[in-house]
LUMZA-917423 format. One line per 3 residues: number of its first residue (from 1); for each residue x, y, z of C-alpha. Coordinates in Angstrom, 2 decimals. Example, Ala and Ser with C-alpha at 12.3 -4.5 7.8 and 13.67 -1.06 7.14 Angstrom:
BEGIN
1	12.30:-4.50:7.80 | 13.67:-1.06:7.14
This chain:
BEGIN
1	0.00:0.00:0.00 | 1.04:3.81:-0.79 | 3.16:4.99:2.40
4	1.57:7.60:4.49 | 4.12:9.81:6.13 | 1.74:11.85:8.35
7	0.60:8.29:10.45 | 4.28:7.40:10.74 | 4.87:10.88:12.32
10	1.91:10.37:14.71 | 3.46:7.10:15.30 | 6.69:8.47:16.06
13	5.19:10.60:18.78 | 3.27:7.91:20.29 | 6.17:6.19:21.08
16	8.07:9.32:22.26 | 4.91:9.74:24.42 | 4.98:5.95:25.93
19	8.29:7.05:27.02 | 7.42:9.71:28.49 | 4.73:8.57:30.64
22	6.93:5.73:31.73 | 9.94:5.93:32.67 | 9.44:9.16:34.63
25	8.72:7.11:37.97 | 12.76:6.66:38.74 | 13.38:10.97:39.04
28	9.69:11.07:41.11 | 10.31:8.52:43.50 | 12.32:10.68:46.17
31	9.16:13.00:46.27 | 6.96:10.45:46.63 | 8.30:8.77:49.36
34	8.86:12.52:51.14 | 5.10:13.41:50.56 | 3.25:10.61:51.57
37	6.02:9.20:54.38 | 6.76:6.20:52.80 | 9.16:3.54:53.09
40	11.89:2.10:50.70 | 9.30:-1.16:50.77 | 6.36:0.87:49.78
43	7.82:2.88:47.07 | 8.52:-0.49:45.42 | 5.22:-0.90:45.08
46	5.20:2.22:42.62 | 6.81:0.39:39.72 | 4.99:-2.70:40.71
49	1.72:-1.33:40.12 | 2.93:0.20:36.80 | 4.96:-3.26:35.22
52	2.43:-5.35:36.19 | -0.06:-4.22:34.34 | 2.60:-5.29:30.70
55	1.99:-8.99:33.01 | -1.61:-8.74:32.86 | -2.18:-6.93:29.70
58	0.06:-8.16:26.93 | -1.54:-10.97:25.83 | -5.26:-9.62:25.90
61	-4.04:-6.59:24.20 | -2.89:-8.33:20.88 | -5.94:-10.26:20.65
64	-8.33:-6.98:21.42 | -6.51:-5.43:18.14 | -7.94:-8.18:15.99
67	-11.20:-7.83:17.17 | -11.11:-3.70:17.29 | -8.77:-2.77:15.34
70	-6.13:-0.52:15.83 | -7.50:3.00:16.04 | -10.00:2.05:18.82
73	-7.46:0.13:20.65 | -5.05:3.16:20.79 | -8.26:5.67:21.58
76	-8.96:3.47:24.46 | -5.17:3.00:25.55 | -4.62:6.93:25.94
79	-7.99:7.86:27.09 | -7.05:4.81:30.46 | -3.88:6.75:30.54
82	-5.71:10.03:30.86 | -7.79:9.06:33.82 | -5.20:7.39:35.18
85	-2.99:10.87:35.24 | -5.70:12.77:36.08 | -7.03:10.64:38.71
88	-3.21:11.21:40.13 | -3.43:14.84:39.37 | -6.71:15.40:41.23
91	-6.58:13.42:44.26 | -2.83:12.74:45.18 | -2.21:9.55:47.40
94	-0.27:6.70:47.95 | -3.21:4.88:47.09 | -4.87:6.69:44.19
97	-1.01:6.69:42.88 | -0.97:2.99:42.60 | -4.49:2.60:41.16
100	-3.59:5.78:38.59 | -0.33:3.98:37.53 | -1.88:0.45:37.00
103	-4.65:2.29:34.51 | -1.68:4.22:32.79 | 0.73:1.06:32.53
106	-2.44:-0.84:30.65 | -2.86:1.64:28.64 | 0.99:1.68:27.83
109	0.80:-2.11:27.17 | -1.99:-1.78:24.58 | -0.50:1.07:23.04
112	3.12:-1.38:22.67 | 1.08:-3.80:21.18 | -0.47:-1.71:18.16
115	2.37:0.44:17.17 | 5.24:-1.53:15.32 | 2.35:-3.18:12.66
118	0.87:-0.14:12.17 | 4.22:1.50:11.79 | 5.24:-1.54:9.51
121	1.91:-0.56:7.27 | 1.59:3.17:7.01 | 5.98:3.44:6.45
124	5.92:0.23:3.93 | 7.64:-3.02:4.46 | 11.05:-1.17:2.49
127	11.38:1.33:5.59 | 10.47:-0.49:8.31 | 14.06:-1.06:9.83
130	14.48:2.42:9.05 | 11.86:3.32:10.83 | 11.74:0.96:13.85
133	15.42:2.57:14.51 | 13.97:6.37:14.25 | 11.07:4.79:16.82
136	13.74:4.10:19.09 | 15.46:7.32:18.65 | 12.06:9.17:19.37
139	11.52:6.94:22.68 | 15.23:7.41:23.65 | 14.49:11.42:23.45
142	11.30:10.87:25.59 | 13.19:9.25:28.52 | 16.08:12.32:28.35
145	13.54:15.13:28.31 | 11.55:13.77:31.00 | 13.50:14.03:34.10
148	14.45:17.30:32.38 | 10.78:18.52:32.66 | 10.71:17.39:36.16
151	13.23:19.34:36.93 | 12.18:22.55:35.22 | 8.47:22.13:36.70
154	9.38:21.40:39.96 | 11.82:24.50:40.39 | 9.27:26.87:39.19
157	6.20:25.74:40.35 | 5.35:27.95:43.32 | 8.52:29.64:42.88
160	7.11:33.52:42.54 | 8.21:33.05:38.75 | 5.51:33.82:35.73
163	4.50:32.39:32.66 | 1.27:31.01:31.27 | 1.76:27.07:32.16
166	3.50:27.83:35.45 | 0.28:30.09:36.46 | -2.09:27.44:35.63
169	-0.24:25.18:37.52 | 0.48:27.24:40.77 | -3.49:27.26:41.08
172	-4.02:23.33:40.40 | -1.31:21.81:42.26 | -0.39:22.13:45.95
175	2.48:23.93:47.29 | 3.98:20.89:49.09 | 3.31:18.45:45.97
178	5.16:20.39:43.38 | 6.05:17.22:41.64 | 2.21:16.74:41.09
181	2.13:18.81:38.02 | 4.16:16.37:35.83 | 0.73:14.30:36.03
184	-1.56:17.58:34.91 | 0.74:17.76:31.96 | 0.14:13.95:31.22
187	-3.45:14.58:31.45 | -3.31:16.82:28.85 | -0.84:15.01:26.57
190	-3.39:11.88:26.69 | -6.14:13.81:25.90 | -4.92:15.43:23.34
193	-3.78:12.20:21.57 | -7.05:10.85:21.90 | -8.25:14.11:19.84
196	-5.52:13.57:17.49 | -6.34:10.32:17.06 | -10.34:10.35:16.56
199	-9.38:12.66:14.25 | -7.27:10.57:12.01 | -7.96:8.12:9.24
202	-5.56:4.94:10.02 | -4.54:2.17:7.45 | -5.97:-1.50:7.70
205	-3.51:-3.61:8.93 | -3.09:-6.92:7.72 | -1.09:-8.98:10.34
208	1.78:-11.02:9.47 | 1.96:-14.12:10.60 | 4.97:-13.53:13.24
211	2.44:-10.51:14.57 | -0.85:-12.58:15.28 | -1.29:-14.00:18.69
214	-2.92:-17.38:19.27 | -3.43:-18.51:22.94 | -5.03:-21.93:21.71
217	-2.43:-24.75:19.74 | 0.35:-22.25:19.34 | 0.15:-21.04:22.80
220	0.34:-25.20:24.33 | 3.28:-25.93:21.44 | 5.50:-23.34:22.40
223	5.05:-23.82:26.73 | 5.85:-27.03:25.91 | 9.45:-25.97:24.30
226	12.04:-24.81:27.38 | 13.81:-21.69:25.09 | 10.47:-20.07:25.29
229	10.58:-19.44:29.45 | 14.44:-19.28:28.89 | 14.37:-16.56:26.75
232	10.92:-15.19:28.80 | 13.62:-14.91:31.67 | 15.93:-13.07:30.04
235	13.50:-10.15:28.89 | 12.08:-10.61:32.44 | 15.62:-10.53:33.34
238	16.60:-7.25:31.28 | 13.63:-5.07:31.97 | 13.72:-5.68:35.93
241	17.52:-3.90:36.04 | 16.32:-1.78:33.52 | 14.28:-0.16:35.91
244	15.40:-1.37:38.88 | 18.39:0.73:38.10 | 16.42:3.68:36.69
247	13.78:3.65:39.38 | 16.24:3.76:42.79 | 19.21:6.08:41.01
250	17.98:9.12:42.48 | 16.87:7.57:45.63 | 20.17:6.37:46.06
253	22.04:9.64:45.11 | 19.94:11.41:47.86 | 20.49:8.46:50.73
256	23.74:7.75:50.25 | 25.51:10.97:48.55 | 23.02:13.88:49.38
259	22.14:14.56:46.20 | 19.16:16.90:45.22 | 16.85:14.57:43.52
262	15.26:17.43:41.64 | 18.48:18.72:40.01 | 21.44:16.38:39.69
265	19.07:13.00:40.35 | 17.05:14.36:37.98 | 19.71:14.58:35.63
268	21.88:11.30:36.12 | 18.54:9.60:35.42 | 18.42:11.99:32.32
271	22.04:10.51:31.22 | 21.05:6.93:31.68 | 17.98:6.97:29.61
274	20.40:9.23:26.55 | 23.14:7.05:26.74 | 21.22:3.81:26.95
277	19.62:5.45:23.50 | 23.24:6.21:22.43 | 24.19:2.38:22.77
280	21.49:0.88:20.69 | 23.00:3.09:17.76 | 26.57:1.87:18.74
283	24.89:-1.88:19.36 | 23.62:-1.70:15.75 | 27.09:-1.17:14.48
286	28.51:-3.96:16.23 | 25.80:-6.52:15.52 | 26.98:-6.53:11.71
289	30.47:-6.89:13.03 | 30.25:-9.47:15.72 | 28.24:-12.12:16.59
292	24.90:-10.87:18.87 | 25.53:-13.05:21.84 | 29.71:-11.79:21.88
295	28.09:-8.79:22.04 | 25.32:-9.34:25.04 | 28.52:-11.07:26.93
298	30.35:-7.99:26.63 | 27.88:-5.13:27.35 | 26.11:-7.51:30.11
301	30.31:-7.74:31.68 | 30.14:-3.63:31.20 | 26.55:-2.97:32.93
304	27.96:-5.32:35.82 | 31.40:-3.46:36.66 | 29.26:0.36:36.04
307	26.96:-0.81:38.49 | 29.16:-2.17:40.80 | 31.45:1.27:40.82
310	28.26:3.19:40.96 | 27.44:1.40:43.97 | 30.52:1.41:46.08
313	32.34:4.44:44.33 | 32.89:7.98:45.53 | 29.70:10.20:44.45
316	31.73:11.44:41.83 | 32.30:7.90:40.35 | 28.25:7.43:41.07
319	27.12:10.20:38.77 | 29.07:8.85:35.62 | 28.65:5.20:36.40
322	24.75:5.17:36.94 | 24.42:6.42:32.99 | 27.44:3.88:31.84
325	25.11:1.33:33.04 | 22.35:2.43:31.01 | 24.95:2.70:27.84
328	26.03:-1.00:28.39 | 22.21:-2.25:29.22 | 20.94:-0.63:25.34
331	21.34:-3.81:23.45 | 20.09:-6.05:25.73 | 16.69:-6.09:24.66
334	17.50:-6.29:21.48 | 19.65:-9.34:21.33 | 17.60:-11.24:23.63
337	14.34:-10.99:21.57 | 16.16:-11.62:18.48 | 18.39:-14.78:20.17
340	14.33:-15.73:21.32 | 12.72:-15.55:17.66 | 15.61:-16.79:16.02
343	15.57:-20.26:18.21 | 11.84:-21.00:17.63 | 10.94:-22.11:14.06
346	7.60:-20.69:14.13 | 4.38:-19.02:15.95 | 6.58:-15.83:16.29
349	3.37:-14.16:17.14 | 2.20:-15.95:20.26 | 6.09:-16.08:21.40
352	6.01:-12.19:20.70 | 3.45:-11.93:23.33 | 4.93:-14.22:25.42
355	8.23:-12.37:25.81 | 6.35:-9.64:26.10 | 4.73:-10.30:29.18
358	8.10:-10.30:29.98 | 8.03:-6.98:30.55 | 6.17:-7.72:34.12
361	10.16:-8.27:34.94 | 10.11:-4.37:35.70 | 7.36:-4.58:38.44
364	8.91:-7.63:40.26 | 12.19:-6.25:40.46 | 12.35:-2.79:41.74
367	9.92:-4.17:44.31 | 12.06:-6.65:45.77 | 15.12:-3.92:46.04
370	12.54:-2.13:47.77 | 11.39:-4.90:50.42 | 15.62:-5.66:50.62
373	15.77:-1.73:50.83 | 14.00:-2.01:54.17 | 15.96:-5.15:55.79
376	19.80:-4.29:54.74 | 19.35:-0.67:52.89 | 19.11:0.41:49.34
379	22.78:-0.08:48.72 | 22.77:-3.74:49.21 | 19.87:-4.59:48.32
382	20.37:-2.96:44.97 | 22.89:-6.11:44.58 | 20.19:-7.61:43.99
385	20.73:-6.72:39.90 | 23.45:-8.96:40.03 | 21.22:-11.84:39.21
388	19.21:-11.06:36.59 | 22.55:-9.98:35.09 | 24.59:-12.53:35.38
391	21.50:-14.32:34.03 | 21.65:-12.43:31.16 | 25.40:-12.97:30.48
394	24.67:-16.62:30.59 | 22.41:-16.46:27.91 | 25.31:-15.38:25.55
397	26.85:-18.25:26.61 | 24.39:-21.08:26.15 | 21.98:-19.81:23.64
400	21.96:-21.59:20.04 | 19.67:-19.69:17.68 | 18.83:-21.82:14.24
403	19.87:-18.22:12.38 | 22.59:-16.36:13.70 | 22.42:-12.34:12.82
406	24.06:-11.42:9.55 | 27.39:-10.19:9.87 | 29.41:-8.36:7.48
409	32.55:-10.48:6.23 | 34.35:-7.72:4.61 | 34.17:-3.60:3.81
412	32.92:-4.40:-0.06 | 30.07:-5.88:1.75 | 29.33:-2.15:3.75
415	29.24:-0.34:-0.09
């Protein structure tokens, strides 16, 4: 079908926008627990409630688009993201807060789920590497420029200064919850999309199919096969010290080095999320060089020693480490879901949606740093990483995919 530039734009910003909205948790946390009084155990339960919902929701999601399609699916996934933010906005609590992020992490999941076919569609089969790479630039961006925002909102909110968003939010949001207003300007964002969106005329999509989901034959043929909850472990794996890094940075910074989570928290989380974006550029390169899992072995030993350094180092080693960690965690994903499709013969679909559900890894995780947190502090128990790590460094080691990625053999190759 003829390309249509002006979806692949919208999608574009609806995955700089699923960024946004979610990994924005890790710079908010110190407020959090200083508002409502909370413990390192509680605040666990932040990302919990947010992760959980990719658990519940993955699945469910791909066979909803089927039935729905995709416009109504992604109308539906920003306007449970709206209330979700709003419902934050309006009545702030530790208990609204885990309610609010549930609704906005569904809504995250469905929107994950409808994206890359409709971005394969409306950009044509020719661009869609192209594409999927400016996708990831676009959801890189997201994750730098939202800690950023914090930052800016939460030093000018209330702070005698003027301007036409900061005015409208010194009347909405309390004095002592400056951090609040992040979740009036995701209320708007969500709303808006779903504007944008009823307003827009998308493609059909035609699933391929390694995009259709099948929970009946497919589903029983590929629990039966061990690679498939291997390989689920290892996205579990990656996305719990994704964020289980991301989330308890700041908190860290500020227990253990005095950092002010609103400035310099807010930006070392900034750095993570840009360089993590920086390495799946770099990871690119060096998947048509080397083989994928030399690569995982040797960006899983990197993450390991940043993290350990960031851990036990001087705060001066902590700020750069913390964002090395995030450079050497970028192709993790990556390689793991292509090591995963790459050792099943078929059903790519179903396995799709099996890895994932995989994604539940970031709810489990950060919460069991934060029960840890509360029995041996948050530096010890952020050791905790070390598992799902050296987890994911074994799978370099024993995985045998029945394609290995294409690597270039010499320069005339490159031209």
């Amino acid at each position: 079908m003829q390309r249509n530039t002006f979806i692949v734009i919208l999608i574009l910003l609806i995955f700089f926008v699923i960024s946004f909205l979610t990994n924005i948790l890790g710079p908010i946390i110190p407020d959090i627990v200083k508002s409502f009084d909370l413990s390192i155990g509680l605040a666990g339960f932040l990302p919990f409630s947010f992760f959980v919902a990719y658990g519940v929701m993955s699945i469910p999601a791909g066979l909803m688009v089927e039935k729905y399609g995709e416009k109504k699916i992604l109308m539906a996934a920003f306007l449970l993201a709206f209330i979700g933010a709003l419902l934050f906005a309006l009545i702030p609590g530790f208990s609204i807060a885990l309610f609010s992020l549930f609704l906005i992490g569904i809504g995250m999941a469905m929107l994950q789920v409808v994206i890359n076919p409709l971005l394969r569609v409306a950009g044509g089969e020719a661009k869609f590497a192209f594409n999927s790479v400016m996708a990831q630039l676009f959801f890189g961006a997201a994750s730098f420029l939202s800690p950023l925002l914090y930052s800016y909102l939460v030093l000018n909110v209330h702070s005698g200064k003027s301007g036409f968003l900061i005015g409208i939010l010194n009347r909405l949001v309390p004095e002592n919850l400056k951090w609040v207003s992040l979740y009036w300007v995701f209320a708007v964002i969500a709303i808006a999309m779903v504007v944008v969106i009823g307003l827009v005329r998308f493609p059909k999509v035609d699933l391929r199919e390694d995009e259709r989901i099948d929970i009946g034959s497919s589903f029983k043929q590929l629990s039966a096969n061990k690679f498939v909850w291997l390989f689920f472990l290892g996205i579990f794996s990656y996305v719990g010290t994704e964020q289980g890094i991301a989330n308890w940075i700041s908190q860290f910074l500020q227990t253990y080095h005095g950092v002010d989570p609103a400035t310099t928290g807010a930006s070392v989380i900034s750095y993570f999320w840009g360089l993590l974006t920086v390495g799946c550029f770099l990871g690119l390169i060096l998947l048509k060089l080397l083989d994928s899992r030399k690569v995982l072995i040797v960006f899983t030993s990197g993450a390991i020693i940043s993290l350990m350094a960031a851990l036990f180092g001087s705060v001066e080693i902590a700020l750069y480490a913390f964002p090395m960690s995030g450079f050497f965690a970028s192709v993790m994903y990556s390689v793991i879901f292509s090591l995963a499709l790459n050792s099943v013969p078929q059903h790519h679909g179903t396995f799709s949606g099996i890895l994932c559900a995989g994604i539940a890894g970031g709810a489990v995780v950060p919460l069991i740093i934060g029960g840890l947190g509360e029995l041996v502090g948050l530096q010890y128990a952020m050791l905790f990483l070390f598992i799902p790590l050296a987890y994911i460094l074994s799978i370099g080691l024993w995985a045998k995919p029945l394609v290995n990625n294409d690597t270039i053999t010499s320069l005339k190759e490159i031209f």
